[in-house]
C-alpha positions, 0 to 999 in steps of 0.5 A: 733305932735306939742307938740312933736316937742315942747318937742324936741326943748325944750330938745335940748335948754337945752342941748346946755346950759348945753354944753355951761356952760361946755364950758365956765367953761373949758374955764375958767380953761384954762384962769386960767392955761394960767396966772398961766403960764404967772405968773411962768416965767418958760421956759416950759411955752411957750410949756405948753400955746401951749398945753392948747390953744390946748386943749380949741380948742378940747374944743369948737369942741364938742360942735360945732359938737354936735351942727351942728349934732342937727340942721340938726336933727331939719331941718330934724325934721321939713322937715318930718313935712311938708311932713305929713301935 
């Protein structure tokens, strides 16, 4: 049971790494597309800055969702675990 728990936290620090190099590299295209926008001068490029700050926010929610959703699984995980020992 114990290498079974091991093996999900293991899982699960993986995909939040993976999650989280997702993460840094939208918020990285994003950063690059904000000063592309900053550079043209257009007149657009208020409203376009707008919409891509918009997106980095839905963005970075996923993530944190997925990453609140696993931590309640791990404590009920490990609340199980007690109740058994």
């Amino acid at each position: 049971m114990d290498l079974l728990n091991r093996e999900q936290r293991k899982e699960a620090r993986m995909r939040q790494l993976a999650l989280d190099a997702e993460n840094q590299e939208k918020q990285m295209a994003l950063l690059v597309y904000e000063k592309q926008l900053e550079e043209s001068g257009s007149t657009g490029s208020r409203i376009e800055s707008d919409q891509a700050t918009r997106e980095l926010l839905l963005a970075q929610a996923d993530p944190d969702a997925e990453r609140q959703q696993r931590r309640v699984q791990e404590l009920d995980n490990s609340r199980m675990l007690q109740s058994q020992a």
